[in-house]
KOLKOLTI-785970 format. One record per residue (C-alpha): residue in three letters; x, y, z. Coordinates in pm, 1 decimal, always signed. Each point is the difference from the previous one (the first is absolute). Last residue first. Example, Ala and Ser with C-alpha at 12.3 -4.5 7.8 and 13.67 -1.06 7.14 Angstrom:
<nodes>
+------+----------+----------+----------+
: type :        X :        Y :        Z :
+------+----------+----------+----------+
:  ser :  +1367.0 :   -106.0 :   +714.0 :
:  ala :   -137.0 :   -344.0 :    +66.0 :
+------+----------+----------+----------+
</nodes>
This chain:
<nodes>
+------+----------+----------+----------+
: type :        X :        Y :        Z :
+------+----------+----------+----------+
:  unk :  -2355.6 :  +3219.4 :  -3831.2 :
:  unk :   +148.6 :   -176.0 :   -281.1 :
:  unk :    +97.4 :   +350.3 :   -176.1 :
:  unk :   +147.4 :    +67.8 :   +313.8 :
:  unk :   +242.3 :   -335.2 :    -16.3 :
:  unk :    +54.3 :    +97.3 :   -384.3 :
:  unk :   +107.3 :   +344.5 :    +63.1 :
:  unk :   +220.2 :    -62.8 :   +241.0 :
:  unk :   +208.4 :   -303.1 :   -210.3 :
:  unk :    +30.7 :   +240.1 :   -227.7 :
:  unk :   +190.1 :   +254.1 :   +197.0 :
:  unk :   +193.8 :   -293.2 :   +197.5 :
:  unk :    +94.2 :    -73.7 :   -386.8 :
:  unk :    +71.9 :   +372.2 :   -102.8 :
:  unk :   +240.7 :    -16.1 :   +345.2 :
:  unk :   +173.7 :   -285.3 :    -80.6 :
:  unk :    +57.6 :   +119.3 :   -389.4 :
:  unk :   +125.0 :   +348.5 :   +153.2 :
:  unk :   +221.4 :   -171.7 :   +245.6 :
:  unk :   +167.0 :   -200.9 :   -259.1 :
:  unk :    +52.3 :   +343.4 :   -223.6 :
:  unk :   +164.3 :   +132.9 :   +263.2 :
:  unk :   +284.4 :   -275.8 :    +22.1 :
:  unk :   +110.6 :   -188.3 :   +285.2 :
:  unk :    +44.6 :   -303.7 :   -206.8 :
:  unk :   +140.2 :   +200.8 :   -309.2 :
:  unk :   +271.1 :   +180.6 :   +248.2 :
:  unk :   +122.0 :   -296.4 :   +178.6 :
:  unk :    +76.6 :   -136.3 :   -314.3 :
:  unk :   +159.9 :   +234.5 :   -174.2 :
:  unk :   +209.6 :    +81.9 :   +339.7 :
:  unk :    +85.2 :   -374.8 :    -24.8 :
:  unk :    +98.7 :     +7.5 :   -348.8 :
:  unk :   +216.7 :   +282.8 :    +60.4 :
:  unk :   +174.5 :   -184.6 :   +264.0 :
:  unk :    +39.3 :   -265.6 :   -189.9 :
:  unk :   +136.1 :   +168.1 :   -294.3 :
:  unk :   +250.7 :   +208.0 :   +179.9 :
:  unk :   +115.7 :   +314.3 :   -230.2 :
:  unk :   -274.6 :   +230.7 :    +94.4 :
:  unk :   -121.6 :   +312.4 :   -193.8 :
:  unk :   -229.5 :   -115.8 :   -301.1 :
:  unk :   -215.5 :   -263.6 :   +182.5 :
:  unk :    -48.8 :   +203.8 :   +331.5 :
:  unk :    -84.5 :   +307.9 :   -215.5 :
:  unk :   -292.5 :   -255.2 :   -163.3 :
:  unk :   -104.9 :    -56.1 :   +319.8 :
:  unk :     -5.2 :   +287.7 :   +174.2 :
:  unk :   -266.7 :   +155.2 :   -272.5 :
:  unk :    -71.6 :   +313.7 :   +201.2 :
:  unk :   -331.1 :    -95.1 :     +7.6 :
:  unk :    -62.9 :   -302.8 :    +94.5 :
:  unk :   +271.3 :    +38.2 :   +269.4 :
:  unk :   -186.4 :   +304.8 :    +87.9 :
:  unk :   -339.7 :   -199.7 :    +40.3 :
:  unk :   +191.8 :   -311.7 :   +204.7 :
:  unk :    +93.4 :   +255.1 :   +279.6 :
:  unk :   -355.3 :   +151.4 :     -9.9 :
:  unk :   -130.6 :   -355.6 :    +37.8 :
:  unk :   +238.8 :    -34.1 :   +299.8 :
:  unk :   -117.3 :   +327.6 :   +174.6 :
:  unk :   -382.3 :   -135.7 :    -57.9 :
:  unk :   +120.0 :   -343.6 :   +144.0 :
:  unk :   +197.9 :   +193.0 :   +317.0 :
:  unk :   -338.3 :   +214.8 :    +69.5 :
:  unk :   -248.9 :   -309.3 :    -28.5 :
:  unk :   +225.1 :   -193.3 :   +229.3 :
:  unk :    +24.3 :   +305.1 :   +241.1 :
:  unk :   -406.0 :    +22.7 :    +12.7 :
:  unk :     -1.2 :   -378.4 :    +70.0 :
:  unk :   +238.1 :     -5.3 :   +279.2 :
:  unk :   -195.7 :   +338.8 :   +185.6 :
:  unk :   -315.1 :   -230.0 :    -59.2 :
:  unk :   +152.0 :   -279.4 :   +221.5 :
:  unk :   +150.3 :   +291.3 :   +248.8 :
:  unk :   -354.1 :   +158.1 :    +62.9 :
:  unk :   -179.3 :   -364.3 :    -11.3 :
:  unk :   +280.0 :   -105.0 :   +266.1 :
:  unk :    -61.6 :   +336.2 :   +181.6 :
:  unk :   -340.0 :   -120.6 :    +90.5 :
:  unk :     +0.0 :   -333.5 :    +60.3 :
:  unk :   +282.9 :    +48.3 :   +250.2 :
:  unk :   -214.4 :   +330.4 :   +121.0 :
:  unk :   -266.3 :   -309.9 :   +121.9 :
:  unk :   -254.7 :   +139.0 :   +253.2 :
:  unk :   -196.9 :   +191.7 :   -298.8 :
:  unk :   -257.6 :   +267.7 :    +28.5 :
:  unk :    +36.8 :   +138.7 :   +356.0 :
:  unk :   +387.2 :     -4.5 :    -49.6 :
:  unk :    -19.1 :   +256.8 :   -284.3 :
:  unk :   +329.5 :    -34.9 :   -239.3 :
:  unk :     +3.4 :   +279.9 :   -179.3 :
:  unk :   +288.2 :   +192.8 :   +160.3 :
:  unk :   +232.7 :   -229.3 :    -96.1 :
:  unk :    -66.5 :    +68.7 :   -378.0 :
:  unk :   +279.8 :   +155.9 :    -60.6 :
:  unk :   +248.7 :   -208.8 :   +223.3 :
:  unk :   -167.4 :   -331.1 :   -156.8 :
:  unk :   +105.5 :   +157.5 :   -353.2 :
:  unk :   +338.2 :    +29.3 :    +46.2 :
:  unk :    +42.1 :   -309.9 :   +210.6 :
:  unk :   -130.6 :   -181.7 :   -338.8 :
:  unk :   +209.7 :   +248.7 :   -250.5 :
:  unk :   +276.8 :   -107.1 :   +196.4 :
:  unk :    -65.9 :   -374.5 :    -58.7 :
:  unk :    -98.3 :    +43.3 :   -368.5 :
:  unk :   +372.1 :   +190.4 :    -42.1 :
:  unk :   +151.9 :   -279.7 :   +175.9 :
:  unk :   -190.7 :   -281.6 :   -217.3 :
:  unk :   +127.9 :   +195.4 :   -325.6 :
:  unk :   +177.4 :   -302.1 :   -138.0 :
:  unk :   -287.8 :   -199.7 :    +27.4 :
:  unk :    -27.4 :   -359.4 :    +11.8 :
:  unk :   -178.3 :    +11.1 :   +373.7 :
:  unk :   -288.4 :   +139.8 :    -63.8 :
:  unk :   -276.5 :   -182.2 :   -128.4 :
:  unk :   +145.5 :   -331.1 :   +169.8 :
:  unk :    -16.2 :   +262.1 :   +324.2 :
:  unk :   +329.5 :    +21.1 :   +161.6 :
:  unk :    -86.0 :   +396.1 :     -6.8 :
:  unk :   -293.4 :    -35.6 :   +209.5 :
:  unk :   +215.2 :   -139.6 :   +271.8 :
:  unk :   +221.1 :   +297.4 :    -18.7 :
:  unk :   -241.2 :   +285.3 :    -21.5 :
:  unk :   -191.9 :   -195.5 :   +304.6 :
:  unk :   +297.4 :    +29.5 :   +203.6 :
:  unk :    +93.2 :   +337.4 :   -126.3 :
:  unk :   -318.8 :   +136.8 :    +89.0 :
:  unk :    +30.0 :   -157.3 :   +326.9 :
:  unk :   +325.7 :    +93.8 :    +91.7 :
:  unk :   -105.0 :   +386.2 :   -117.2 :
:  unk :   -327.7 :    -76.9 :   +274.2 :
:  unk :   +242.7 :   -105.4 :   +308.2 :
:  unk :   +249.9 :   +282.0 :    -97.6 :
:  unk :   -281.2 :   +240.1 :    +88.1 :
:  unk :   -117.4 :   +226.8 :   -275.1 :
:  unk :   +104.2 :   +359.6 :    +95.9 :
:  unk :   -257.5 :   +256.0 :   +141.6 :
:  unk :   -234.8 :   +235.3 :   -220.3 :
:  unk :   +125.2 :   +331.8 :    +82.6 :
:  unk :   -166.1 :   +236.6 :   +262.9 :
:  unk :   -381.3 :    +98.2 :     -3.0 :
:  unk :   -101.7 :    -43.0 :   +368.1 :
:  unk :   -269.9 :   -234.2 :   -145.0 :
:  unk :   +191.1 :   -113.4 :   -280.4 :
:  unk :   +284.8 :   -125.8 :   +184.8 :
:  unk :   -275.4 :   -188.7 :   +227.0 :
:  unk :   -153.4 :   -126.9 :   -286.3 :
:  unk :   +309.3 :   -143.6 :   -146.3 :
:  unk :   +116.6 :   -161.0 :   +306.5 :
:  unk :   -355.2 :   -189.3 :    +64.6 :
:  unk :    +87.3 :   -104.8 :   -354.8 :
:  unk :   +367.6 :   -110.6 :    +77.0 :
:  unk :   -186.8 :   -205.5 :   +323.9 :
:  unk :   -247.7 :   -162.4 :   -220.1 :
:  unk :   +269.1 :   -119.0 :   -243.7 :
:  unk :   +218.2 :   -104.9 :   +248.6 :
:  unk :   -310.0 :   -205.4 :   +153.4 :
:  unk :    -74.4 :   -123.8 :   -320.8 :
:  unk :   +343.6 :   -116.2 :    -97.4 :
:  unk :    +30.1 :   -192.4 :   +379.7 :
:  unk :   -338.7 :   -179.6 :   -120.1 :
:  unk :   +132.9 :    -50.0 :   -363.4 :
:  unk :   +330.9 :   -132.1 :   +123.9 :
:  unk :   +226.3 :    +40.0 :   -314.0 :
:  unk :   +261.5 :   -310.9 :    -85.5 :
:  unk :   -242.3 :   -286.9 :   +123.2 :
:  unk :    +81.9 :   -246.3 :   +201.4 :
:  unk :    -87.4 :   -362.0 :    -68.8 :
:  unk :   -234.8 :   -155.1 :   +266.2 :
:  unk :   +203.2 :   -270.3 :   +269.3 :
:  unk :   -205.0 :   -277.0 :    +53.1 :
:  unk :   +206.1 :   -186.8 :   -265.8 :
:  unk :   -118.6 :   -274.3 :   -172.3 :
:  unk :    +89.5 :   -404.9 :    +90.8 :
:  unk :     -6.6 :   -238.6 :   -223.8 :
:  unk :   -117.9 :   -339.2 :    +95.8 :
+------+----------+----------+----------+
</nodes>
């Protein structure tokens, strides 16, 4: 007979000990409002958390093969400490739930920025006709070849097909509907 462990697995943010920092900050907030002095500082206890859940959220199957995952990550804590204020413990007891949908969305928004940055990238190259300089100015075949390459499968004119065929594919799912 196999025997399980009694003890539970721990859990990187407490979302009771979260809550009651997060309760506490607020209380701290309306009191610097009330006497109107400067919002206070975010505890250390809420930044670890932010970066806690940043992290974790990161090793994410959807995330993890990026090579912007520390820019996603910063633009996750980035976006928790602006929207800090929001958080209403009389609505939700969970601020782990929270801030994970704040940083989750942050991840998506910088994905979206870095492919749009990379499609501009692959526009100029279009443009500017890189490849055919590449063929005319370098001595080393292979590595010409591989530039060549590298160029035709990351090519503007691939994305444009991909993106007429999501296009079409659009129209026919709402022409179904």
């Amino acid at each position: 007979m196999v025997r399980k462990s009694t003890k539970k697995p721990e859990h990187y943010v407490d979302n009771k000990l979260f809550l009651a920092a997060m309760i506490e900050f607020k209380r701290s907030i309306n009191k610097a409002k009330r006497e109107k002095k400067p919002k206070p500082r975010v505890t250390n206890y809420i930044g670890e958390c932010f970066l806690k859940i940043a992290n974790h959220l990161s090793y994410r199957p959807n995330f993890i093969n990026y090579t912007y995952r520390d820019d996603m990550i910063n633009d996750g804590i980035e976006n928790c400490l602006q929207y800090l204020e929001n958080f209403n413990p009389r609505k939700s007891k969970n601020p782990f739930a929270y801030f994970t949908q704040i940083i989750y969305y942050a991840f998506v928004r910088r994905i979206q920025k870095e492919k749009k940055q990379s499609l501009i990238k692959n526009k100029l190259i279009h443009e500017s006709g890189l490849a055919t300089l590449a063929q005319q100015t370098m001595d080393d075949t292979q590595y010409k070849n591989e530039l060549v390459e590298f160029l035709k499968r990351n090519s503007y004119d691939k994305y444009v097909e991909e993106e007429a065929k999501t296009e079409k594919e659009k129209q026919k799912a709402k022409k179904k509907k």
